[in-house]
BAROKOL-251678 format. One record per residue: residue in one letter; x, y, z of N, C-alpha, C in turn. Coordinates in steps of 0.02 Angstrom, whole numbers, padded with zeros to 5 digits, always signed. Layout:
<pts>
AXYZXYZXYZ;...
</pts>
This chain:
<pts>
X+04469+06295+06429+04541+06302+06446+04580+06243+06415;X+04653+06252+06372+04667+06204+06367+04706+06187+06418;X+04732+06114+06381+04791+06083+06407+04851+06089+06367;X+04930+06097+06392+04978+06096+06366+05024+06036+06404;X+05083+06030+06347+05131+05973+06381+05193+05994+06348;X+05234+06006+06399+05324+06030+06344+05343+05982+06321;X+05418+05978+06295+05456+05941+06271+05406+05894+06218;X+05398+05890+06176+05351+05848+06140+05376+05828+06080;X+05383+05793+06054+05404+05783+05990+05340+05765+05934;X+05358+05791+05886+05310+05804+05823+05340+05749+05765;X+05289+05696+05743+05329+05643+05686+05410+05616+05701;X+05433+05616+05759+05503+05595+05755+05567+05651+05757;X+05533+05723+05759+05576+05786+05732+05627+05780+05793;X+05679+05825+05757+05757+05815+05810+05728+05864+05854;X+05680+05924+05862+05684+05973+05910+05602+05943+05952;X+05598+05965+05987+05543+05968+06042+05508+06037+06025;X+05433+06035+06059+05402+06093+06065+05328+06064+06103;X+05288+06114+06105+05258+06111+06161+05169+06095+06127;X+05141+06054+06153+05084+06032+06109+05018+06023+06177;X+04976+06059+06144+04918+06094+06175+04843+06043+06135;X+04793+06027+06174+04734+06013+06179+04703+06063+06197;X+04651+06074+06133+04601+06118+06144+04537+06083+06128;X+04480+06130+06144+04410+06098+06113+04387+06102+06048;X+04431+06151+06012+04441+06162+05942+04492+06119+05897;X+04520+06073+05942+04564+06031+05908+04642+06022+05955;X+04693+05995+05912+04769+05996+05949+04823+06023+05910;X+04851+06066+05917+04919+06098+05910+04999+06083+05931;X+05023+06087+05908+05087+06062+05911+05133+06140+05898;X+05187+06165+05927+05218+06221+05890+05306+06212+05930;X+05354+06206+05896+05410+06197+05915+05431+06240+05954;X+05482+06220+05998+05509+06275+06054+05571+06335+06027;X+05537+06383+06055+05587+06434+06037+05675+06440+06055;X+05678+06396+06083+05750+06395+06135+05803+06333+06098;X+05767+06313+06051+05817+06259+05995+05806+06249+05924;X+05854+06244+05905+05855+06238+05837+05878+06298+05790;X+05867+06282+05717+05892+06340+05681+05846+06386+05682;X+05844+06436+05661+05829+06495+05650+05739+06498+05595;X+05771+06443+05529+05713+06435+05488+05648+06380+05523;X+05715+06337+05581+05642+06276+05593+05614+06328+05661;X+05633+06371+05697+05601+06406+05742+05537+06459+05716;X+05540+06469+05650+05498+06505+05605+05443+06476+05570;X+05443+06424+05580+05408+06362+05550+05323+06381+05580;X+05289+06359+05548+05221+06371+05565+05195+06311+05602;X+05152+06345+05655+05130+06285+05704+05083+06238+05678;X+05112+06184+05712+05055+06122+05688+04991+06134+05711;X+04926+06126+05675+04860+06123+05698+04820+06059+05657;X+04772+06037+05710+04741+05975+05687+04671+05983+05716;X+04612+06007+05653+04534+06014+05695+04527+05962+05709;X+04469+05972+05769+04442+05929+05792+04413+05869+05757;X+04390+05898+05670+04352+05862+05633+04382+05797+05629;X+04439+05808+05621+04489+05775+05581+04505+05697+05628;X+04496+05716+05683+04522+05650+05733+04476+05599+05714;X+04528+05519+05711+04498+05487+05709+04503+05427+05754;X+04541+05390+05766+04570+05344+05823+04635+05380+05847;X+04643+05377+05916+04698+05377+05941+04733+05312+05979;X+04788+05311+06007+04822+05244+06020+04873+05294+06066;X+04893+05249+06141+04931+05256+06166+04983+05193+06182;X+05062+05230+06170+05099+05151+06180+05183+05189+06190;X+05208+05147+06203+05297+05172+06215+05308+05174+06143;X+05358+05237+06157+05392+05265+06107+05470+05276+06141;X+05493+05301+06082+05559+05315+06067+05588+05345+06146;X+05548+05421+06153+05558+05454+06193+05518+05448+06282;X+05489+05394+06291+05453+05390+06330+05392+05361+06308;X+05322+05414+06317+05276+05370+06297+05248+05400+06235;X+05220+05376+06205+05201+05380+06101+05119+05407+06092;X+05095+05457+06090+05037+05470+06064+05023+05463+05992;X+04970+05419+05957+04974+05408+05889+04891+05426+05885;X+04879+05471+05820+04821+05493+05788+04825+05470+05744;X+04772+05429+05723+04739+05436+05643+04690+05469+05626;X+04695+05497+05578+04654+05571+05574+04605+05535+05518;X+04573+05583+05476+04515+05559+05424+04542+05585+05356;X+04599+05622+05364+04610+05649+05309+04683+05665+05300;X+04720+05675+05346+04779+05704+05358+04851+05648+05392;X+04808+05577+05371+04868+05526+05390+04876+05503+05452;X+04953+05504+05502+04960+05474+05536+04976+05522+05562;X+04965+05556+05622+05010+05607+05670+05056+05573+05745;X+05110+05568+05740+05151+05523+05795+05163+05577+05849;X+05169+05600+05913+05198+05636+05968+05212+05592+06012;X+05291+05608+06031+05310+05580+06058+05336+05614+06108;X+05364+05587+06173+05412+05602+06249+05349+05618+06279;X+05302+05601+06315+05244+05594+06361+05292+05548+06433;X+05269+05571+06467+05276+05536+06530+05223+05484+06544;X+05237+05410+06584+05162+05368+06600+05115+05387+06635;X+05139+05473+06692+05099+05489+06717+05038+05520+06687;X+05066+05566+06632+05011+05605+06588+04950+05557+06542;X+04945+05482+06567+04898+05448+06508+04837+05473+06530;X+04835+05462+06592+04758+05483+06648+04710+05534+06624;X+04770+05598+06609+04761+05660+06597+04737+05662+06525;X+04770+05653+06467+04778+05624+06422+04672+05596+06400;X+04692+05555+06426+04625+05497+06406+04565+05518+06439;X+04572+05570+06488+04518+05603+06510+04497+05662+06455;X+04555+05708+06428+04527+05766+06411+04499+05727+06345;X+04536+05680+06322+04496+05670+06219+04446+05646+06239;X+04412+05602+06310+04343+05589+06289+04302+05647+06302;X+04346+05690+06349+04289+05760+06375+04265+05810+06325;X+04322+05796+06290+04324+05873+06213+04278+05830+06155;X+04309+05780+06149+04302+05747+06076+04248+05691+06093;X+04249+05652+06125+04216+05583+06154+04254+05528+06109;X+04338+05539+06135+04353+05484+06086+04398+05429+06132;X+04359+05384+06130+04429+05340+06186+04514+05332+06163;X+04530+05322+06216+04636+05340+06207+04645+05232+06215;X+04656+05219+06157+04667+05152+06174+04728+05133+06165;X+04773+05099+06235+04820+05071+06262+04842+05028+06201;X+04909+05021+06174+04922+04980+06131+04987+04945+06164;X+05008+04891+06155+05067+04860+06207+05108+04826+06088;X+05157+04852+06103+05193+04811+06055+05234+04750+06074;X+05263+04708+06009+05296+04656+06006+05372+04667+06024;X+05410+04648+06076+05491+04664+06076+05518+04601+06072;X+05502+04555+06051+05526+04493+06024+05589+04517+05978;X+05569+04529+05927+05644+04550+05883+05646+04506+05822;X+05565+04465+05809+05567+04437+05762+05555+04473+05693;X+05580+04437+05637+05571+04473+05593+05518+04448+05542;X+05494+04422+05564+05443+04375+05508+05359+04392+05566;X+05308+04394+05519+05260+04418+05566+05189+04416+05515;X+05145+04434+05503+05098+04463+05482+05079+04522+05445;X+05056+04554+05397+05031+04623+05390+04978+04651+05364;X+04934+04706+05405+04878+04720+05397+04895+04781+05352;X+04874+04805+05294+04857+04885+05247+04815+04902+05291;X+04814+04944+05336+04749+04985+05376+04739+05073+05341;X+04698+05087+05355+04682+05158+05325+04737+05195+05292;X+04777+05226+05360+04848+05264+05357+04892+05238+05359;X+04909+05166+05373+04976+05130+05366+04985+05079+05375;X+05036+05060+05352+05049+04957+05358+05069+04942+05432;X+05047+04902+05455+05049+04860+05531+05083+04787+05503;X+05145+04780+05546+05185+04741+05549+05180+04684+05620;X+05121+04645+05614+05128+04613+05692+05157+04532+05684;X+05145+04509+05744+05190+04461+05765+05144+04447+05830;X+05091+04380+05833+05059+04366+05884+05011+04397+05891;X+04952+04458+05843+04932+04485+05891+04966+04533+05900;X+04991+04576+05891+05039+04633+05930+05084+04672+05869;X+05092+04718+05838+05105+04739+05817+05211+04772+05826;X+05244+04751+05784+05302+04737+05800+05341+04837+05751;X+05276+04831+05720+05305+04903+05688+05248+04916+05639;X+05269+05004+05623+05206+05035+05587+05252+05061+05541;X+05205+05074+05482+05241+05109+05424+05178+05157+05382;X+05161+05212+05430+05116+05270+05370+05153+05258+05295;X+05093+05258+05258+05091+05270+05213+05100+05352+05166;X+05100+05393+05193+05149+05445+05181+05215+05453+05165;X+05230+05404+05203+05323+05387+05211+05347+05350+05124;X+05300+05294+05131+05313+05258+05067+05338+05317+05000;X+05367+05309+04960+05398+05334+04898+05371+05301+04854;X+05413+05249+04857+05401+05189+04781+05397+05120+04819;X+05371+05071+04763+05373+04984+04795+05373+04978+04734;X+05424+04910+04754+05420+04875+04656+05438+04790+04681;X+05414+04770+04638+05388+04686+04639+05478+04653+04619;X+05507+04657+04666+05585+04636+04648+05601+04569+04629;X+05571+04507+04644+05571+04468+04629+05472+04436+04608;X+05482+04378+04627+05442+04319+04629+05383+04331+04689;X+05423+04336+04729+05413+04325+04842+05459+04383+04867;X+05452+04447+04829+05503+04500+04861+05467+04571+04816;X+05442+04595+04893+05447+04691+04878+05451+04716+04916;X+05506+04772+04865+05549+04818+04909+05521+04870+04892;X+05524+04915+04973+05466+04979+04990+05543+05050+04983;X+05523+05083+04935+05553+05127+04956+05547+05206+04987;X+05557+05229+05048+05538+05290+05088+05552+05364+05067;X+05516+05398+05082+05514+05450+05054+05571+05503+05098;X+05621+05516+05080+05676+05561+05102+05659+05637+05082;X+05625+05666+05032+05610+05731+04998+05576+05774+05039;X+05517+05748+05091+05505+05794+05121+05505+05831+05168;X+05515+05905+05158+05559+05950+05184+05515+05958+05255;X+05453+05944+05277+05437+05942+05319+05442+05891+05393;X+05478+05852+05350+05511+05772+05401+05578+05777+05409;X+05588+05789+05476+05649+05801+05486+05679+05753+05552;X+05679+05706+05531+05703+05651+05601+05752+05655+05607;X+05768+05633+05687+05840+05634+05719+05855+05589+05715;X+05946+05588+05699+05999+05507+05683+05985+05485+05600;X+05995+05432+05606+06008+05410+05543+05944+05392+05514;X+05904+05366+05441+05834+05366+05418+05859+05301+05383;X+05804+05265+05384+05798+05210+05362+05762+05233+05282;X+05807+05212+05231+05778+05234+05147+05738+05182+05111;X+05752+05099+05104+05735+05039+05097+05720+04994+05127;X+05668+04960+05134+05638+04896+05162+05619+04836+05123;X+05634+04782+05121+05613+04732+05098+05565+04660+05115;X+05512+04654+05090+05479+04575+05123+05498+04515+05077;X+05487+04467+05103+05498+04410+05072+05421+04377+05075;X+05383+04373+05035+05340+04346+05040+05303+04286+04983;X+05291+04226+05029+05302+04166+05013+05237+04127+04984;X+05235+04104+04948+05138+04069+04951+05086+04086+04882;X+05048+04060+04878+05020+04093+04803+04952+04089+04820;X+04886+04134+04812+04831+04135+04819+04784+04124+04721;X+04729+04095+04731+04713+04055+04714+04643+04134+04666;X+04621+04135+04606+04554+04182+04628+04518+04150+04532;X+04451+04122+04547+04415+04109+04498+04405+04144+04453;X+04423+04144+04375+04410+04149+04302+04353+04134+04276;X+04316+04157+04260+04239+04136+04218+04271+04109+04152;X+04312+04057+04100+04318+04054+04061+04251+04059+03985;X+04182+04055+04032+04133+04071+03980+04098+04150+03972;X+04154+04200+04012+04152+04279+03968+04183+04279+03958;X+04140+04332+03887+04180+04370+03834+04148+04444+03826;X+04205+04463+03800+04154+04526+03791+04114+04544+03720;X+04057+04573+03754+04004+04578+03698+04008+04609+03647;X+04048+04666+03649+04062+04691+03594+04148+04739+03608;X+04173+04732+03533+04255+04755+03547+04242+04830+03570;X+04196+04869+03537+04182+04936+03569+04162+04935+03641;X+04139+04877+03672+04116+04907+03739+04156+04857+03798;X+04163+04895+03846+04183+04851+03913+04134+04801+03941;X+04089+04794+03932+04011+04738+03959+04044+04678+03961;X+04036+04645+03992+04064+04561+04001+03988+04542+03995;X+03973+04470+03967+03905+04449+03971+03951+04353+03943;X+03899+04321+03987+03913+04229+03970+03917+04239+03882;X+03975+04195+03874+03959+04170+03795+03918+04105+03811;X+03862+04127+03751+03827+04077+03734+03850+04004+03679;X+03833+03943+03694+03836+03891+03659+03789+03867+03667;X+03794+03835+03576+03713+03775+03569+03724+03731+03645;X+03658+03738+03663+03641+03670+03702+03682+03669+03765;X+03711+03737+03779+03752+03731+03836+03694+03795+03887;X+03657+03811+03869+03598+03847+03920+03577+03820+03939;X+03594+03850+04028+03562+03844+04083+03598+03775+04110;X+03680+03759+04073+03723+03755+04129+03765+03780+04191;X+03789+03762+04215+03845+03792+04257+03913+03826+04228;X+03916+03894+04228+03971+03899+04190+04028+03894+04241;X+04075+03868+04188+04141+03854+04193+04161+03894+04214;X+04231+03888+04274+04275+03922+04311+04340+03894+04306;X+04399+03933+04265+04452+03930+04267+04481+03982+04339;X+04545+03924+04372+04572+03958+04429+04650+03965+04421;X+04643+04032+04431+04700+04104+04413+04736+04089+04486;X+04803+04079+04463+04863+04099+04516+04882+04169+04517;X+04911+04179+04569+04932+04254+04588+04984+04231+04637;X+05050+04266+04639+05079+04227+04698+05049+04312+04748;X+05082+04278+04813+05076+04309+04869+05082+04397+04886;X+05164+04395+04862+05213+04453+04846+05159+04494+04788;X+05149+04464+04728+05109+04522+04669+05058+04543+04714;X+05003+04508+04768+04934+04539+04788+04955+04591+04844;X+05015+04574+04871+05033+04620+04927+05045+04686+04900;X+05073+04679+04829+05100+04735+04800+05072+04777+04759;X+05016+04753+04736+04961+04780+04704+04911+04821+04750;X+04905+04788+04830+04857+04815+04869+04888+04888+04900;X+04962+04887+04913+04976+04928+04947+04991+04984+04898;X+05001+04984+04845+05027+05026+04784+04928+05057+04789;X+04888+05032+04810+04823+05058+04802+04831+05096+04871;X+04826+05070+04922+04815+05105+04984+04857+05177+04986;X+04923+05150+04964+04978+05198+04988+04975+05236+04936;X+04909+05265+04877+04917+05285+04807+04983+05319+04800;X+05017+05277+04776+05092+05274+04735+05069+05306+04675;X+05095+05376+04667+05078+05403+04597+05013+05410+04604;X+05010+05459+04531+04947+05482+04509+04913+05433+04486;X+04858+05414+04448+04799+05388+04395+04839+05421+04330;X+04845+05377+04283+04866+05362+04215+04840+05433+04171;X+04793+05448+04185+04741+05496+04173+04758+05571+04189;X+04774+05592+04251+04805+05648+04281+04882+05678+04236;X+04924+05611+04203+04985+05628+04185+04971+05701+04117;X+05006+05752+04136+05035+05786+04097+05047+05786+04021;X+05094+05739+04012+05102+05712+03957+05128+05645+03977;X+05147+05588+03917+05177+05528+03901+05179+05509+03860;X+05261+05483+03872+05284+05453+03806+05308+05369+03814;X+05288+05331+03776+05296+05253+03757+05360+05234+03739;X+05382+05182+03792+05425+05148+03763+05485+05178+03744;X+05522+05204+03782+05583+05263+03781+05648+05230+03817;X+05690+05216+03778+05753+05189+03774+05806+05222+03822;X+05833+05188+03905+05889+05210+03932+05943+05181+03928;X+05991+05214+03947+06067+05174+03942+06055+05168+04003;X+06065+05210+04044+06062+05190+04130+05995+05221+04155;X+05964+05185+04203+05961+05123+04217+05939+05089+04163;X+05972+05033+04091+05937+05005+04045+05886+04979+04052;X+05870+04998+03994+05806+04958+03978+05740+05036+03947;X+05707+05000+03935+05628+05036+03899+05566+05051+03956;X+05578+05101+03939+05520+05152+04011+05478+05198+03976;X+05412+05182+03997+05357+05229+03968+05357+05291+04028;X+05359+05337+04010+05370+05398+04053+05310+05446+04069;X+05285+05459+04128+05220+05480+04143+05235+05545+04168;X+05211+05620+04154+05263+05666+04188+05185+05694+04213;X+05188+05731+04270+05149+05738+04303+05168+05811+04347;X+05133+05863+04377+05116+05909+04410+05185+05915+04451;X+05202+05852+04493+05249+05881+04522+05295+05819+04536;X+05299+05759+04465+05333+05692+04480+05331+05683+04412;X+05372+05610+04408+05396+05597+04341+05374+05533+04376;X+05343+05489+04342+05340+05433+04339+05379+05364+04289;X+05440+05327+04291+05454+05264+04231+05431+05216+04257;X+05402+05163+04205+05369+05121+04204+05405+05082+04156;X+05429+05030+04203+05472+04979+04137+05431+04912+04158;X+05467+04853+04134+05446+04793+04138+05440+04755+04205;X+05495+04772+04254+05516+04741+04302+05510+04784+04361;X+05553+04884+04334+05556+04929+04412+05517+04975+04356;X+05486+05013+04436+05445+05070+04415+05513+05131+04471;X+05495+05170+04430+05546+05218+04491+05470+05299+04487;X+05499+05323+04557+05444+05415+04548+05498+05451+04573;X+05513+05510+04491+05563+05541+04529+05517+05612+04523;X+05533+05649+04595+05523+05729+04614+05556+05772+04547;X+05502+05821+04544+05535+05867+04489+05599+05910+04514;X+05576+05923+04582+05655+05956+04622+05709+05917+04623;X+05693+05842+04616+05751+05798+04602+05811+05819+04556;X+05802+05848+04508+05806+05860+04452+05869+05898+04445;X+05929+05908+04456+05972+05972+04472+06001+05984+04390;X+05991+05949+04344+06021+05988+04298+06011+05930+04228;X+05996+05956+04180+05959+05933+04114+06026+05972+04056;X+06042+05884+04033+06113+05916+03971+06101+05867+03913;X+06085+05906+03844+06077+05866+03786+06140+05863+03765;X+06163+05798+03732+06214+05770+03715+06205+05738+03647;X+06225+05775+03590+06231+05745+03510+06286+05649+03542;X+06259+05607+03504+06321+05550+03506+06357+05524+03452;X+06420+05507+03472+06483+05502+03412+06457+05474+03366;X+06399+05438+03354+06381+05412+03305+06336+05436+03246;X+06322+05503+03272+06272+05548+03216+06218+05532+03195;X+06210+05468+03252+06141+05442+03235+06104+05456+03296;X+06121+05454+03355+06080+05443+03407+06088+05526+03475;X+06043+05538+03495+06036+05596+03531+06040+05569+03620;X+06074+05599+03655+06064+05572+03714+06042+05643+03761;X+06009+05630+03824+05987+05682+03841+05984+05654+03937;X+06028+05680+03971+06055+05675+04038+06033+05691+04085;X+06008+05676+04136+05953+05711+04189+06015+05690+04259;X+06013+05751+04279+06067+05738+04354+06024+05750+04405;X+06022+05676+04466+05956+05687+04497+05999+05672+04566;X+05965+05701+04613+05992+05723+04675+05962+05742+04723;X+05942+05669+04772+05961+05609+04772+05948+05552+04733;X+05982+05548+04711+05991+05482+04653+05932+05424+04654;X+05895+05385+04601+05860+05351+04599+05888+05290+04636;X+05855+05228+04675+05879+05183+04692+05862+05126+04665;X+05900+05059+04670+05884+05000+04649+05920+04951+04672;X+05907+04939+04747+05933+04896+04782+06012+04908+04817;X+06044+04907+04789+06114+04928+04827+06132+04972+04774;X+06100+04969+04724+06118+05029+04663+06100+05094+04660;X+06157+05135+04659+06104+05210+04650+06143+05241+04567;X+06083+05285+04559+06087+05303+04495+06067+05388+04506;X+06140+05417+04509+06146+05490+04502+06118+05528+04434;X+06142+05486+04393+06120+05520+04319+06070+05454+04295;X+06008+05480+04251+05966+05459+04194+05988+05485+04122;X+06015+05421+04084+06018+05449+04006+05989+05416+03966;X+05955+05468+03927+05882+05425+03891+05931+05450+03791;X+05896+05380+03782+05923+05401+03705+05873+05409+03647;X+05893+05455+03602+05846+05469+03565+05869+05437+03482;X+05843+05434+03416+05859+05441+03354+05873+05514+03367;X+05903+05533+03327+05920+05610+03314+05849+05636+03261;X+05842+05622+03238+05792+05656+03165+05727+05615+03198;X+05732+05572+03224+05667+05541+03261+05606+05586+03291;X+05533+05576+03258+05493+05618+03282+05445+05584+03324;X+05404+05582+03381+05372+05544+03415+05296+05566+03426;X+05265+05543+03443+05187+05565+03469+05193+05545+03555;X+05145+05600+03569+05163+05585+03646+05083+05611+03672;X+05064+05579+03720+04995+05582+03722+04985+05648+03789;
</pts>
């Protein structure tokens, strides 16, 4: 027999619906009595059993916050629980599943400076011990290394399946300070230009010393940004792209972007910002000869606009030679 609980909220969604524990897993399915017409048609949430992986109980928005991490399927948030239902709650997942419901207490300090863990499904923001805020990695869009000691995370607004109530937070920024330290073998080389093998270079009379270690700076901000661009796989593998083309000249946003086009994203890759725009982004593609009879311009109207800090960029115009022929891999 299962268990059910009304009013429930699914990821943050503006409507409620009613979410059921079974021994086959948990369901979620919105209430018939609100909303439009298409989100009442919507197909019910289901989550096998397989799939559970930690759960966490803690205050939320609406009362109290049920949080899943699954093994495959991310972060699942439900929210508006009452404190009475934990009992209930933490009895049936060890009875069905054998999985303990562990109590999480957050940070309401209000500080903004804290700690952060990359965990499986998402970045943990704590402060003491205690976690002050979460950010699935689903959510993430883009991150780009904005400064020195600064990256800015940008959130994913496109999907049509996230539908939060009030206003959405689009940009986040850290400041992060400090430089970590990581050893260089300055005595490899590689053995041969055809192959990747690293092996000691040899010198007279230097066998069966200690080889030398040159030590590599990294500041803080690049390792943060490198790790989470892994966790949160930002984009495809280089490999997966479609096609690409090198080194391709914009007026806006200027500058030279190698362009990665991909299944269902566009990837630019410049020196400084990387941007991923959605192919649905895309509302309208206009080639433009320029007054100069030399140069071809070609206009991409994107909607919602690429971002770059307080900047948004409705249109991409990439310029071409006119008679210019290219190789594109």
């Amino acid at each position: 027999m299962s268990t059910d609980f009304d009013r429930i909220y699914l990821n943050q969604s503006k409507f409620s619906g009613r979410f059921r524990i079974a021994d086959s897993g948990l369901g979620w399915k919105i209430s018939t009595s609100g909303g439009s017409a298409a989100n009442q048609a919507r197909k019910p949430f289901l989550l096998p059993a397989t799939e559970l992986s930690t759960v966490q109980w803690s205050r939320g928005c609406r009362g109290y916050d049920l949080k899943i991490n699954t093994k495959n399927q991310g972060v699942i948030q439900l929210d508006g629980f009452s404190q009475d239902d934990y009992n209930l709650i933490k009895n049936d997942f060890h009875r069905r599943f054998n999985i303990q419901v562990e109590q999480r207490e957050h940070s309401l300090r209000g500080w903004n400076w804290g700690k952060t863990d990359l965990a499986r499904n998402e970045m943990v923001f704590a402060l003491n011990g205690k976690p002050t805020f979460e950010i699935p990695y689903a959510r993430i869009n883009n991150t780009n290394l904005t400064s020195k000691n600064e990256v800015g995370i940008e959130f994913n607004i496109q999907d049509e399946e996230y539908q939060p109530a009030g206003d959405e937070l689009v940009e986040m920024r850290f400041y992060i300070p400090g430089v970590i330290q990581t050893n260089v073998d300055e005595n490899m080389t590689k053995k041969e230009e055809s192959s990747n093998e690293v092996v000691p270079k040899k010198e007279d009379g230097a066998e069966g010393e200690d080889v030398q270690m040159a030590v590599e700076e990294k500041s803080m901000a690049e390792a943060f940004y490198e790790e989470l661009k892994e966790k949160a796989d930002i984009g495809e593998v280089a490999g997966d792209a479609i096609v690409s083309f090198q080194d391709v000249f914009f007026t806006t946003p200027r500058g030279r972007y190698d362009i990665d086009i991909y299944k269902n994203s566009i990837r630019l890759r410049g020196k400084t910002y990387e941007y991923k725009l959605q192919h649905r982004q895309i509302q309208r593609i206009v080639s433009l000869p320029k007054a100069d009879d030399i140069h071809h311009l070609l206009v991409l109207a994107i909607e919602p606009p690429l971002r770059q800090g307080q900047t948004t960029y409705p249109f991409l115009v990439l310029q071409f030679q006119k008679d210019e022929e290219t190789k594109c891999n």
